[in-house]
N, C-alpha and C positions, 0 to 999 in steps of 0.2 A: 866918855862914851864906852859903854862896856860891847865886848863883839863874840859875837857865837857864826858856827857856821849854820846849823838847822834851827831854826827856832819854831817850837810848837804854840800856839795859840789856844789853851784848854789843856785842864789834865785828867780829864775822864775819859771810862775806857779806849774811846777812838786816839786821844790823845797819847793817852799811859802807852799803847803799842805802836802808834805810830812811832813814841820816839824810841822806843825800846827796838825798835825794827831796823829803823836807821842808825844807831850808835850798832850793833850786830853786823849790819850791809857795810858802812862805814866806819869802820873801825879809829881811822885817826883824826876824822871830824868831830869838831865839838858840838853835843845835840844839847838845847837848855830848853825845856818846859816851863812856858810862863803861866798863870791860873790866880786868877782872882781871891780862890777859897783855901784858907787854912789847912781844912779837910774836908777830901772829897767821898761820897754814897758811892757806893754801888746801885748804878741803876733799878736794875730790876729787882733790887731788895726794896726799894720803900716802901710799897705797900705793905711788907713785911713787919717795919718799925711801928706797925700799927696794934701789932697783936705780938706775933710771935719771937720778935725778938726784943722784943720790949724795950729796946733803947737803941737810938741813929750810933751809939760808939760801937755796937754790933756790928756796922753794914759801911764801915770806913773803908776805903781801897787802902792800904799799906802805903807811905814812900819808898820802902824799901825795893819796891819792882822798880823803881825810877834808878835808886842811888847806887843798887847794885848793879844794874846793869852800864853805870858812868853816866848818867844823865844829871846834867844840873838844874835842879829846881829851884826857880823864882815864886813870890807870891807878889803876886802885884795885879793890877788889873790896866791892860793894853786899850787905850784910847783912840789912836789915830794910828797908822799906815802911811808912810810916806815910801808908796814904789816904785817909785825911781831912783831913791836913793838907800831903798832898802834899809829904811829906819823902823823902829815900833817904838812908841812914844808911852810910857804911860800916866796913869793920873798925878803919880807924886815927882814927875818930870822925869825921871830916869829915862836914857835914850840908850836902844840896844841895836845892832846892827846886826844882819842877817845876808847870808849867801842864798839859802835857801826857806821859804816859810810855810809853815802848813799851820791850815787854820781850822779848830777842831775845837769851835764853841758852841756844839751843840744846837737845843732848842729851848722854847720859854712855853711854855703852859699858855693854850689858847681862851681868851676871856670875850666874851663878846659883849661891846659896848653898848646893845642895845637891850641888854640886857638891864633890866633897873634892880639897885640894892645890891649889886654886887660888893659896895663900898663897903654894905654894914658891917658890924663886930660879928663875931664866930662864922664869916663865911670863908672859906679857903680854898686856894688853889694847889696842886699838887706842885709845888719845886723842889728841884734839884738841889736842895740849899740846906743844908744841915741845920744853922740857926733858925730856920723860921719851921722847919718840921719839928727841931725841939719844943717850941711856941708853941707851934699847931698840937705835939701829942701832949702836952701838958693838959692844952684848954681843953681836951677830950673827956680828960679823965673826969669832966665835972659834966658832963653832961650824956642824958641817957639818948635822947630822938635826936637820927642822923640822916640827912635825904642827900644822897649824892646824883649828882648831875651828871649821867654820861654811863654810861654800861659797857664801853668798851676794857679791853684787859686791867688796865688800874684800876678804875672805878668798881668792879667785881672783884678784884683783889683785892682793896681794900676792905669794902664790904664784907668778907665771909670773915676777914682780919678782926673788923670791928665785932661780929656777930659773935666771935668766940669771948671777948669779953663784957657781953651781956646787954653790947648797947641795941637799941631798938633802929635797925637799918631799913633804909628805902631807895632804892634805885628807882629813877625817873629815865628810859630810856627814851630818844625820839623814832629810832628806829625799830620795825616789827619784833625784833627779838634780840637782847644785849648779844656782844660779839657777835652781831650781826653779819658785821665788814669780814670780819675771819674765816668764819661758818658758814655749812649751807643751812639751814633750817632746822634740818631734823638733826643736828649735832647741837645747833645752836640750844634750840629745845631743850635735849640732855641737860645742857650746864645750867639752863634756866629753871628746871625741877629739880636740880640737884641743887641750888643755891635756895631755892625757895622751902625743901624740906631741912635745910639749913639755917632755917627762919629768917632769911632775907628776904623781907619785900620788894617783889619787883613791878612795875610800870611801866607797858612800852607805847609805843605807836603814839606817843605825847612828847609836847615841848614846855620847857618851862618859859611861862610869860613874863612872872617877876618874883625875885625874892623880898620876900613880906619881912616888916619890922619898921620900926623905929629908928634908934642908935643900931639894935644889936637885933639881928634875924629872931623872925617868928613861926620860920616855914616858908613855901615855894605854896605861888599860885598855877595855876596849869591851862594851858590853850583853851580847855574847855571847861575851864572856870573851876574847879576842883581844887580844895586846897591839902596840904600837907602840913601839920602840926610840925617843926624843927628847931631843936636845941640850937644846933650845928648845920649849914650845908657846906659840903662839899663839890667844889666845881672840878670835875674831871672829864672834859669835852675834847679832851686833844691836845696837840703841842705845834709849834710852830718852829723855822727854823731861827736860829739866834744869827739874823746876817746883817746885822746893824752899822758894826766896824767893817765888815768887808763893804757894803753897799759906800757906807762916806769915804772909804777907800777908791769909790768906783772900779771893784771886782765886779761882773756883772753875775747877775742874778735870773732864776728863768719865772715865768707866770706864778709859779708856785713859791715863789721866794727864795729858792734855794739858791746855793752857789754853785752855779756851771761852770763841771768838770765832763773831763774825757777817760777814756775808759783807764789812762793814767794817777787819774784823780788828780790832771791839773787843770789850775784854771784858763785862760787865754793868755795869763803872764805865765810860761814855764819854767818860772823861778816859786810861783806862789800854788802851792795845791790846797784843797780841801776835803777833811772827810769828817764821815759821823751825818747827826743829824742836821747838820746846817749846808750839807755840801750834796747836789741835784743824782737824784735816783729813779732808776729806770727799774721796768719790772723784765726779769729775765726772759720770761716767753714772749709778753706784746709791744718790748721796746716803748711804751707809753711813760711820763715821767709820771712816779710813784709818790705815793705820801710817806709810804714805809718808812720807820724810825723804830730801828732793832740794834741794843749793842754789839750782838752777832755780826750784823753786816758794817756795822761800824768798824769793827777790829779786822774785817777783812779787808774795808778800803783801807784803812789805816796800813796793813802789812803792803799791801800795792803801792801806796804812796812811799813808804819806807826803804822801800828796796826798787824804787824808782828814780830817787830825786838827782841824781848824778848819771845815772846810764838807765835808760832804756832797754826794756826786756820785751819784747814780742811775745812772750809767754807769760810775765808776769800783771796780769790786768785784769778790772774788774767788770764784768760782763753782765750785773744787774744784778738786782735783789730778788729772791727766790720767796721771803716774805716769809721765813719758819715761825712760827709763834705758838707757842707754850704755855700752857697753864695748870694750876691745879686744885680742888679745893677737896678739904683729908685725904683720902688715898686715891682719889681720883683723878686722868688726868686728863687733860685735853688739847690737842697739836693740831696742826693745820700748815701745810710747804704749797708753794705754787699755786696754781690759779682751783677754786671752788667751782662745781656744776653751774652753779649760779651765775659767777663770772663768767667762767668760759663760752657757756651759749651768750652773756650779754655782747662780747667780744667776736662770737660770729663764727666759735669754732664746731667743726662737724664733731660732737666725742662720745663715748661710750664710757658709760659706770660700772663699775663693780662693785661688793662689796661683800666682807665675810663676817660674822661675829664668833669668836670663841673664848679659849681662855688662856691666860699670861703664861701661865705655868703649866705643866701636866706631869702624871693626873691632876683632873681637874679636884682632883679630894682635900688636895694638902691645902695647907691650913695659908691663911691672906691669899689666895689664888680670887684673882679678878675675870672679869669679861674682860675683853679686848676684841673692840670694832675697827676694821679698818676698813674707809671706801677710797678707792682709786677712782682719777679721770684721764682718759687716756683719748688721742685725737684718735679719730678711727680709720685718716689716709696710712697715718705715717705707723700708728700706734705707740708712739712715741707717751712717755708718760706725764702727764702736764701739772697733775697735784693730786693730793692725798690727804686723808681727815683720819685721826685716829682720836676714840675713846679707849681707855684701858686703865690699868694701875698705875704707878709713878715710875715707869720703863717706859713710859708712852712718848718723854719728851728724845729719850737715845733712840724708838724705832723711828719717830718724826725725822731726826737725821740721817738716818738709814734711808730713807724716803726721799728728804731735800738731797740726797748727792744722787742719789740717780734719777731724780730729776737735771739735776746741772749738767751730769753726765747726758742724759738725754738717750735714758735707755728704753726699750721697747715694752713691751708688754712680753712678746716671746722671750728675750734675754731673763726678765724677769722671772719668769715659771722657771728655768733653768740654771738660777742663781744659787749658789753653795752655801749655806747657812750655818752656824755654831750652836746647839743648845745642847740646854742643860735642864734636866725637869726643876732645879732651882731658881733658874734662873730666866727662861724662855718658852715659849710657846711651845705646843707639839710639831714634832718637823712634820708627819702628813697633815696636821691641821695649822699652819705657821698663819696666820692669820693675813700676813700683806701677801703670801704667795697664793694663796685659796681666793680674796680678793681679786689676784691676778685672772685666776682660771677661769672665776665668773664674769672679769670680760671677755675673754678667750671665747666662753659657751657663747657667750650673746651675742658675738659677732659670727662663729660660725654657723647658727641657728637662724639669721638671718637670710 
């Protein structure tokens, strides 16, 4: 029986830091990363493998972040959990013993069963799996009509992916407007004209009834009997979490599937944690459990869990998903931290909006200088800042972060007007026109106006 003191379960991002966190925190424990796949994506590059980087060997994570930092890497795929004796079993029998286990296997791409003809040929789902994307961008290259199912962040990144090399795209959303969930309306909008003078067809406020064909797809039928001519569909409706092993384990899991953790990222055994997409999330303002599945907040449970698994820190703990998300299609970009106009009144809160539009750079003359909008939502007891939407140029996903910490931070709207800024007319907005401080002010007016 071979024996490690940490053993990781998964070696993508959430995995890759958590053990890199733990061999750092514990230095003379032994940490071994176990993982099914030869080599592992980068996440949020796949849509990428579609267009712009033209091959999955582009968008590999390195072992080197593993072996440099003294982490030993297994390839095997973990079957059973035995916790009580602190065993992991895998497929080809090998038995590994652990002091401590974090389990960081992700999620699975959501398929829904009542869905008919999902089986056929050239229909696809988005995974995380290097071999079957290779499959999948081969069968691309032969075919022009492409209707993707699901208008959330992949599904539109794909798409504008596919559009640059010529194929005929169509997004079916069932919601009023793609990245609907993210945005409030009139952002959502934005990306929606902006993708559509990008000759992507879009489709919302529809469901698909069935995917049409024979052996091998013909196109998607539509709720309201509408059909879609289709080379290729693509199913991009979501992801679920992967807690198959923890549940036969009997780790317990909440309504949503996930594996219920504590703000330590452990589960109810204090020996076994979970993080990433497979391990239970809360949204930072309404304490509600989230769907949110971001490698961001992944590498941030993963750094809590790492630097938790032996000693306990009162300060080092993970306090919810703030929900930052990022996009972009050519020089445009699009971000969203914390809760939306939209949310926030569904949720019951009393708030106030602002918003300013200006430009990236100043003057506004020099040459790629963009617009940039930013609307703030700020509660109007506390004036606390609750979330933020920006359009601009490709600076738009570092001011979204600029954004999500002072929200975490849980700063005011007055702090905010009086906050110290850096620019550069190459590189930032005008400081009397800084776009999230001017935003600030036009809540400022509308609550003193009131």
């Amino acid at each position: 029986m071979e024996k490690t003191d940490v053993l990781i379960i998964g070696g993508s991002a959430a995995g890759i830091v958590a053990a890199v966190t733990a061999k750092s925190r514990y230095v003379d424990k032994k940490v071994t990363v176990i993982r099914k796949e030869e080599k592992v994506l980068v996440p949020c590059g796949i849509p990428y493998v579609f267009g712009s980087l033209e091959s999955s060997n582009k968008n590999v994570i390195p072992d080197a972040m593993l072996v440099n930092a003294g982490v030993e890497l297994k390839i095997g795929e973990v079957v059973f959990i035995d916790k009580e004796n602190k065993i992991c079993k895998t497929s080809n029998d090998i038995e590994i013993s652990f002091e401590k286990l974090i389990l960081a296997t992700g999620s699975l791409p959501v398929i829904s069963k009542q869905l008919k003809g999902i089986t056929l040929d050239n229909v696809f789902t988005v995974q995380k799996d290097k071999e079957y994307l290779d499959k999948m961008t081969s069968k691309l290259k032969d075919y022009k009509k492409i209707v993707i199912v699901g208008g959330g962040f992949i599904g539109v990144e794909i798409a504008d992916e596919l559009q640059k090399r010529g194929k005929d795209v169509t997004i079916i959303e069932i919601l009023p407007n793609i990245l609907g969930l993210a945005f409030d309306k009139e952002i959502a909008s934005r990306a929606e004209d902006l993708l559509k003078s990008r000759n992507v067809k879009i489709k919302t406020s529809i469901a698909v009834k069935e995917i049409l064909g024979d052996k091998k797809t013909t196109g998607v039928l539509l709720d309201n009997g509408e059909e879609f001519e289709a080379d290729v569909v693509i199913l991009s409706m979501g992801y679920k979490p992967n807690t198959d092993l923890a549940q036969k384990a009997e780790i317990e899991v909440n309504k949503l599937g996930s594996i219920k953790v504590d703000e330590y990222m452990r589960t109810y055994d204090t020996d076994i944690f979970a993080v990433g997409d497979c391990a239970e999330k809360r949204d930072f303002i309404t304490r509600k459990l989230s769907k949110v599945m971001l490698a961001s907040t992944a590498c941030s449970e993963a750094r809590v869990a790492g630097m938790n698994l032996y000693n306990l820190s009162s300060v080092k703990t993970f306090s919810g998903t703030i929900s930052i998300f990022a996009t972009a299609f050519g020089q445009t970009g699009f971000a969203t931290a914390g809760l939306t106009e939209t949310l926030a009144l569904e949720e019951g809160f009393d708030i106030v909006c602002g918003s300013f539009e200006g430009m990236d750079r100043h003057p506004g003359s020099l040459s790629n200088t963009q617009k940039q909008f930013v609307k703030l939502i700020v509660s109007r007891e506390s004036g606390i800042l609750l979330g933020g939407e920006v359009v601009g140029g490709l600076g738009t996903g570092e001011l979204i972060n600029f954004i999500g910490l002072a929200i975490q931070n849980k700063m005011t709207i007055n702090s905010i007007i009086g906050i110290q800024i850096g620019t550069h007319p190459l590189l930032t907005a005008s400081p009397p026109a800084y776009p999230f401080i001017k935003a600030a002010e036009d809540i400022i007016k509308k609550i003193n106006n009131k």
